[in-house]
N, CA, C and O of each residue as an XYZ file, in Angstrom:
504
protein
N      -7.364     30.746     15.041
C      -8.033     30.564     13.781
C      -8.695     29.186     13.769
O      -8.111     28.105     13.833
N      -9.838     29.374     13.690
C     -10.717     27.634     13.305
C      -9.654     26.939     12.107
O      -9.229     27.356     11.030
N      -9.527     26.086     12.627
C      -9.042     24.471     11.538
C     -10.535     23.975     10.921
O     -11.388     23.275     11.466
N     -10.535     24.601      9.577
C     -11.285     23.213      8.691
C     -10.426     22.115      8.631
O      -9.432     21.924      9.330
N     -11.029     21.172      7.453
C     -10.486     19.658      7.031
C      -9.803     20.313      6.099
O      -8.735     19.827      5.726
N     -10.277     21.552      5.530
C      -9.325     21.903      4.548
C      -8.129     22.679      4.647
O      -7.113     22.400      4.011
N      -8.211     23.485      5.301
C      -6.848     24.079      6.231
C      -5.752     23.233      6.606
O      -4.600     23.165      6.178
N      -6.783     22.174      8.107
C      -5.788     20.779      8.131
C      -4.830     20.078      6.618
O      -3.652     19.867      6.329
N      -5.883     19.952      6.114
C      -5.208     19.158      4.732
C      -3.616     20.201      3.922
O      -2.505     19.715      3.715
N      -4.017     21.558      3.647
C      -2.978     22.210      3.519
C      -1.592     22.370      4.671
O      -0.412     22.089      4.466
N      -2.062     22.772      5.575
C      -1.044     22.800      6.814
C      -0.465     21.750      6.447
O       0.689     21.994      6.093
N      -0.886     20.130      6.329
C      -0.531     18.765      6.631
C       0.499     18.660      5.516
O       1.585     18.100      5.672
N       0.092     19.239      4.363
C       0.774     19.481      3.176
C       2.075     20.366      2.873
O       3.026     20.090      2.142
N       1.848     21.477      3.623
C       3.104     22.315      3.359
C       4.153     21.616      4.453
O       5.368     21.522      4.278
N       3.463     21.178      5.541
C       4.619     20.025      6.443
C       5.265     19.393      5.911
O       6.451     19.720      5.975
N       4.904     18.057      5.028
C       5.762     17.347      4.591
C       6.340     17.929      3.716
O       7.536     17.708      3.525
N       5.652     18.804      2.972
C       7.049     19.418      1.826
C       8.165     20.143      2.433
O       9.262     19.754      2.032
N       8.179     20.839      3.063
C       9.076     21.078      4.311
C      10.110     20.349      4.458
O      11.273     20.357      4.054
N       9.211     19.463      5.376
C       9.999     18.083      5.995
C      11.283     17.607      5.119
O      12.484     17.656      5.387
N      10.464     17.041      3.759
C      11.144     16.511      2.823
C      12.235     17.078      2.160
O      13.214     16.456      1.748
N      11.992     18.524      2.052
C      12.992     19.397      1.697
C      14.239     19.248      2.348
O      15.188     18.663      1.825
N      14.266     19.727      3.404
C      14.696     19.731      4.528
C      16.080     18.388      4.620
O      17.309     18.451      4.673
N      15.195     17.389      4.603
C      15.809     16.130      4.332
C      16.747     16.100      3.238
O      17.913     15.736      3.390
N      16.312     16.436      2.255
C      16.962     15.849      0.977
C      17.639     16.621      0.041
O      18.286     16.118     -0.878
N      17.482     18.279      0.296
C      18.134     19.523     -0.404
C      18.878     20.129      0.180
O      19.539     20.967     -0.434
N      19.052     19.966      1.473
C      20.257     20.972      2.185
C      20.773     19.900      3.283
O      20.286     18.980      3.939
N      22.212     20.621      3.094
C      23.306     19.474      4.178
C      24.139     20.277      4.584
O      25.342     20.298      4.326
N      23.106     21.480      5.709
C      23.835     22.274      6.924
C      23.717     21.379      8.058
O      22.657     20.881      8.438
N      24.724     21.221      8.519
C      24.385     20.520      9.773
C      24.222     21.295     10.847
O      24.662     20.929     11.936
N      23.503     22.587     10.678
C      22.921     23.385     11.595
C      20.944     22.518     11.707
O      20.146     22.430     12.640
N      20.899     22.106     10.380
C      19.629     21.903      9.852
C      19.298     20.089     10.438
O      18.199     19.536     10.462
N      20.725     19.460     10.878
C      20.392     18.716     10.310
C      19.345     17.420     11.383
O      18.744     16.427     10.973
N      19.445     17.851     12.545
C      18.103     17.077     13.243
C      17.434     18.148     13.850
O      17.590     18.454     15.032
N      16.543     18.839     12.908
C      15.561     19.795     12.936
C      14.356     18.703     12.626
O      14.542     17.692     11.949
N      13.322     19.001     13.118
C      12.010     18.204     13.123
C      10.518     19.140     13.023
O       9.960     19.556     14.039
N      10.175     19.300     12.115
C       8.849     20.654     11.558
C       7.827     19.636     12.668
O       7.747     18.416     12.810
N       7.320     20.480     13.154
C       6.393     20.003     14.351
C       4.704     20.020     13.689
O       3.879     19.107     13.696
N       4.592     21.374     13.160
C       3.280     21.970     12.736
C       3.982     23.237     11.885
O       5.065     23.807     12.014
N       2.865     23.410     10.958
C       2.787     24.325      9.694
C       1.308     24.806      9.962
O       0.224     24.232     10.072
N       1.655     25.850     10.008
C       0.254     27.092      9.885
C       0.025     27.968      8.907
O       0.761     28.954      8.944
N      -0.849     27.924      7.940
C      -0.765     28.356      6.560
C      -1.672     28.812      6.918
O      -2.484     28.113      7.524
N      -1.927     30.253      6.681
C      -2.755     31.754      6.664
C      -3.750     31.077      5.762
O      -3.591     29.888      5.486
N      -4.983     31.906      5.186
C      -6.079     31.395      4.763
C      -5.868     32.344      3.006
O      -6.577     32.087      2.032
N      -4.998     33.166      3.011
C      -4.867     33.395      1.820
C      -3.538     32.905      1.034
O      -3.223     33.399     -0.049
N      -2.585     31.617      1.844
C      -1.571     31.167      1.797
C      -0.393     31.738      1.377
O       0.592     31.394      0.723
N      -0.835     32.811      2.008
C       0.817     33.904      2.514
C       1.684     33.944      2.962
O       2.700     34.472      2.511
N       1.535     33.304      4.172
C       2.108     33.467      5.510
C       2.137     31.756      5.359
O       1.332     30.957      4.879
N       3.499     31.604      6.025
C       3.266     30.237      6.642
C       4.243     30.230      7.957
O       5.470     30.217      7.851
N       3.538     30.240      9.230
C       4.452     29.471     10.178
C       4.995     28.257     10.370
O       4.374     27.314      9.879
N       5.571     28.125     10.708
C       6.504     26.757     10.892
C       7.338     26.619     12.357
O       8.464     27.079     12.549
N       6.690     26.030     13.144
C       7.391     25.031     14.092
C       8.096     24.101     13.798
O       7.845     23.064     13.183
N       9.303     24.607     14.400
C      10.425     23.084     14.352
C      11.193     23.065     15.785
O      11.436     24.039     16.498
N      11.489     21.795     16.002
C      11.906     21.014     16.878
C      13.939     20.444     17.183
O      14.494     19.560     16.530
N      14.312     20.907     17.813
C      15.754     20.608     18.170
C      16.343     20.572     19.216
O      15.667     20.949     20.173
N      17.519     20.213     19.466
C      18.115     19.874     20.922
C      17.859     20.898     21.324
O      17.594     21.849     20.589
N      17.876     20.949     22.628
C      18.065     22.243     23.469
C      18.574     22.837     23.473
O      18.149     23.991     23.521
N      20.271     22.497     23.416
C      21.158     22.900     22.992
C      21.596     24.157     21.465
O      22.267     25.165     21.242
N      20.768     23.300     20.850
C      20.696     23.576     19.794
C      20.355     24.901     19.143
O      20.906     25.522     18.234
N      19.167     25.176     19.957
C      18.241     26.615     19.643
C      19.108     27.790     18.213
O      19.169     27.942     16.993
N      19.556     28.280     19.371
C      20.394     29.606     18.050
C      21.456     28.634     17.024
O      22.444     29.360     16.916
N      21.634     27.805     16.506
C      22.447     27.182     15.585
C      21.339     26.931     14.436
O      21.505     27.021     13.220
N      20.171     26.595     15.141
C      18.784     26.099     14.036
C      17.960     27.268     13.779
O      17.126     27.269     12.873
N      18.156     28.238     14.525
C      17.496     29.446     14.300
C      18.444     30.076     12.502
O      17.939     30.404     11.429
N      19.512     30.018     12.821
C      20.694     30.505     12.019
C      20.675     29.930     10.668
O      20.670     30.552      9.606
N      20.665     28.634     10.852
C      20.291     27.726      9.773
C      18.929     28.212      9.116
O      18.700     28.678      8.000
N      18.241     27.985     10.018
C      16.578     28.201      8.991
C      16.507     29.865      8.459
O      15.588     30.129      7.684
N      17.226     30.716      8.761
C      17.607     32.147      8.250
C      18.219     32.138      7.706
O      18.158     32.997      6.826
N      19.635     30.978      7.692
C      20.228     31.125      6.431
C      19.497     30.331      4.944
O      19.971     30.702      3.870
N      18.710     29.590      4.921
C      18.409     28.593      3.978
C      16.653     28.668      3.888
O      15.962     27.712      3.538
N      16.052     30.193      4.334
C      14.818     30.689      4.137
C      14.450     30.924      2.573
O      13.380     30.524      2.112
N      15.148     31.413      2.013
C      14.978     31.720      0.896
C      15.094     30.891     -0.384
O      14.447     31.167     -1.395
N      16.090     29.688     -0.284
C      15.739     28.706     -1.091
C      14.886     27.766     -0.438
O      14.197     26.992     -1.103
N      14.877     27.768      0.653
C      13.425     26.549      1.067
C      12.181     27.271      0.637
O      11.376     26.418      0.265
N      11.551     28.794      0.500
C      10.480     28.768     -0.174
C      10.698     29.062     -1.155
O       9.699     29.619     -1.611
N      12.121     29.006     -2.426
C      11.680     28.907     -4.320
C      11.420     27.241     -3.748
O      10.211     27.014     -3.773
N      11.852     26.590     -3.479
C      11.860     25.247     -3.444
C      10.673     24.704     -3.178
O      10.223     23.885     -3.980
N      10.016     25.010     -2.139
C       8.592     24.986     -1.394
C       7.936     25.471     -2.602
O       7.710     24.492     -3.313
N       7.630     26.281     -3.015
C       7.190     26.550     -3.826
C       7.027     26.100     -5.150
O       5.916     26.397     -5.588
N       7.867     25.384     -6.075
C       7.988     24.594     -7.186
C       7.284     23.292     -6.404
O       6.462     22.615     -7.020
N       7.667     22.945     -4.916
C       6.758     21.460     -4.843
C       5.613     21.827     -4.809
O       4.812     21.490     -5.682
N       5.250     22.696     -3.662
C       3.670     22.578     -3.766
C       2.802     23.018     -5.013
O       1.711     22.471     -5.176
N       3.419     24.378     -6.262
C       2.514     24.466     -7.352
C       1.441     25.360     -6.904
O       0.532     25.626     -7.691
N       1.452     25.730     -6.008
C       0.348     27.346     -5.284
C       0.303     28.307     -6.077
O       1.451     28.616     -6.393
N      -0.386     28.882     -6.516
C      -0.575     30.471     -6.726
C       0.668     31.341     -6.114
O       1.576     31.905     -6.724
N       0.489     31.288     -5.135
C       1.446     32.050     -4.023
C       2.358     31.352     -3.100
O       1.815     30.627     -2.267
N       3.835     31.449     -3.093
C       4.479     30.485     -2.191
C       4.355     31.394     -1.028
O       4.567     32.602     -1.126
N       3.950     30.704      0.271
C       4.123     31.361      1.483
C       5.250     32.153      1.947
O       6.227     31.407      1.873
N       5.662     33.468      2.457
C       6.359     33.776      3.129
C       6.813     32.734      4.606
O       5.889     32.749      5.420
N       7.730     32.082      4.956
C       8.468     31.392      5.874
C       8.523     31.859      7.341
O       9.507     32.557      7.584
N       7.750     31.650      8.302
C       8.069     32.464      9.129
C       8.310     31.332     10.155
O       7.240     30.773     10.394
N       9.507     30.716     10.955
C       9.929     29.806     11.845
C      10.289     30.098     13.077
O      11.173     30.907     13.359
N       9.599     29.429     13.907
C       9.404     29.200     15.454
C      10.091     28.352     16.271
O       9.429     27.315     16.237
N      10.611     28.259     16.666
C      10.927     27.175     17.903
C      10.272     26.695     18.460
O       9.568     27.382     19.199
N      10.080     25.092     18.453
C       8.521     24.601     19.142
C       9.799     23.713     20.679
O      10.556     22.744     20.610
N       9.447     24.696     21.888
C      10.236     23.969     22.646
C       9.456     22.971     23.275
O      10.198     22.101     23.731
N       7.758     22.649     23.572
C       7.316     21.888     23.798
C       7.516     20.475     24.009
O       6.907     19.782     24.824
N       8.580     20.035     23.070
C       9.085     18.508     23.194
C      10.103     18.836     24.472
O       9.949     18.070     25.423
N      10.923     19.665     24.599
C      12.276     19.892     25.351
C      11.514     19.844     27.039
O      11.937     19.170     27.979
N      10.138     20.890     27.055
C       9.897     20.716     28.313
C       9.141     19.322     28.735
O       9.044     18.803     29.848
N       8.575     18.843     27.303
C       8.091     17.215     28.682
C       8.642     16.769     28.345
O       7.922     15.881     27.889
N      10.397     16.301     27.854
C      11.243     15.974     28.052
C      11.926     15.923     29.950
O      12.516     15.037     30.569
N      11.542     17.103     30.280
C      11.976     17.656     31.299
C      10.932     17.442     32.389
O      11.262     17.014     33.494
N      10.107     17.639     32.184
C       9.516     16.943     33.241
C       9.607     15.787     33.255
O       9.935     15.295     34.334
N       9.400     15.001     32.266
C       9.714     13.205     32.480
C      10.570     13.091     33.601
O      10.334     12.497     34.653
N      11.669     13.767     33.251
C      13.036     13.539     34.186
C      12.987     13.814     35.255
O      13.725     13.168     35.998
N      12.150     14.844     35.845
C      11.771     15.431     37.203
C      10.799     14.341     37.724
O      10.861     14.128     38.935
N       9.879     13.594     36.974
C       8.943     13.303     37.566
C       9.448     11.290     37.854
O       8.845     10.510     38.592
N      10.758     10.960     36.937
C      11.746      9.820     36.947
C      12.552     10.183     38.036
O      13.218      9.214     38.401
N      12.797     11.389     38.830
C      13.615     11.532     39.702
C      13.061     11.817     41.120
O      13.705     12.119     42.125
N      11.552     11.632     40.960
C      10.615     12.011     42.231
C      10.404     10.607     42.738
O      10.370      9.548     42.110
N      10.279     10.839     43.951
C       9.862      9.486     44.787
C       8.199      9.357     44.720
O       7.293     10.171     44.901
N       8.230      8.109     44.414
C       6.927      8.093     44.421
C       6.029      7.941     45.682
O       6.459      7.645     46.797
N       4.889      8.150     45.406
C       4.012      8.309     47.178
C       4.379      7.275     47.729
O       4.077      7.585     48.882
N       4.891      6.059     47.824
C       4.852      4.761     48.615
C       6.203      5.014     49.605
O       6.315      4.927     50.828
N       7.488      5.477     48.219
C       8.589      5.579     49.066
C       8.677      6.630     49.590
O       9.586      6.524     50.413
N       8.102      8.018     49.621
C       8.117      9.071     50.575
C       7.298      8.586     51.812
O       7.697      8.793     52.958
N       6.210      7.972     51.548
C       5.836      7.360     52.823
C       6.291      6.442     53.878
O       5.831      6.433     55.020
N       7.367      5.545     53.363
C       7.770      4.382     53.762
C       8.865      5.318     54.258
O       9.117      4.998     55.419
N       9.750      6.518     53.796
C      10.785      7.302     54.643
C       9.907      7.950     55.647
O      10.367      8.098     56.779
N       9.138      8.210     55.479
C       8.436      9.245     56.890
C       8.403      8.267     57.945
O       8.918      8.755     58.951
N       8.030      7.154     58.119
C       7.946      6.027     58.419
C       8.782      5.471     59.748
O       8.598      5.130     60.917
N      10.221      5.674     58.374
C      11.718      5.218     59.299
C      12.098      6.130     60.273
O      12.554      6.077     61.415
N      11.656      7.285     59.190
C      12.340      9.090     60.313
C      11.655      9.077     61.995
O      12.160      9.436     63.058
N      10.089      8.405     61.621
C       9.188      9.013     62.899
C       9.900      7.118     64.067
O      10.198      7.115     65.261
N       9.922      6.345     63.463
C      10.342      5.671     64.279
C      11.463      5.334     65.290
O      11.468      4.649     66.313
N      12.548      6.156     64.555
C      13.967      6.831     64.494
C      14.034      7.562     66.227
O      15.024      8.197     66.591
């Protein structure tokens, strides 16, 4: 779907209300270092996806959480934002942070070209 400025501006909007929610109305500690990545609000603001962010570990505990606490996060969502229509909730797992997490570590645990060279080096002189 094309992003207007105005789309952006809503998406950007139902994020932090989210966010904030999130923060300050519920104390599951299934919920509780969950991180809304991106909000995708349909163009007739129906639908809203929601990416969020958690340990790796974590996955099905935050899945559980955001299914259990769907239904008061959008009356809630809904009284903040003041819409016509509160979005239906629909939440994703954004594992994106977890994998370049993971590569970092692969690529912190690779030798870099100097010292693979400098071993070929020792081996052929060997």
């Amino acid at each position: 779907m094309k992003q207007t400025a105005a789309s952006r501006k809503v998406n950007e909007t139902a994020r932090v209300a989210l966010a904030n929610l999130l923060l300050t109305e519920f104390s599951d500690p299934r919920l509780a270092l969950v991180t809304i990545t991106e909000v995708q609000v349909s163009k007739d603001r129906s639908v809203a996806v929601v990416f969020v962010s958690s340990g790796a570990d974590d996955y099905e505990q935050t899945e559980q959480g955001l299914t259990s606490a769907r239904g008061r996060l959008r009356a809630l969502l809904g009284a903040e934002l003041g819409w016509r229509v509160t979005p239906e909730l629909r939440f994703i797992i954004d594992t994106g942070v977890d994998h370049a997490l993971r590569i970092d570590q692969a690529l912190k645990e690779a030798q870099s070209p100097q010292e693979a060279c400098r071993d070929r080096q020792e081996h052929q002189s060997d």
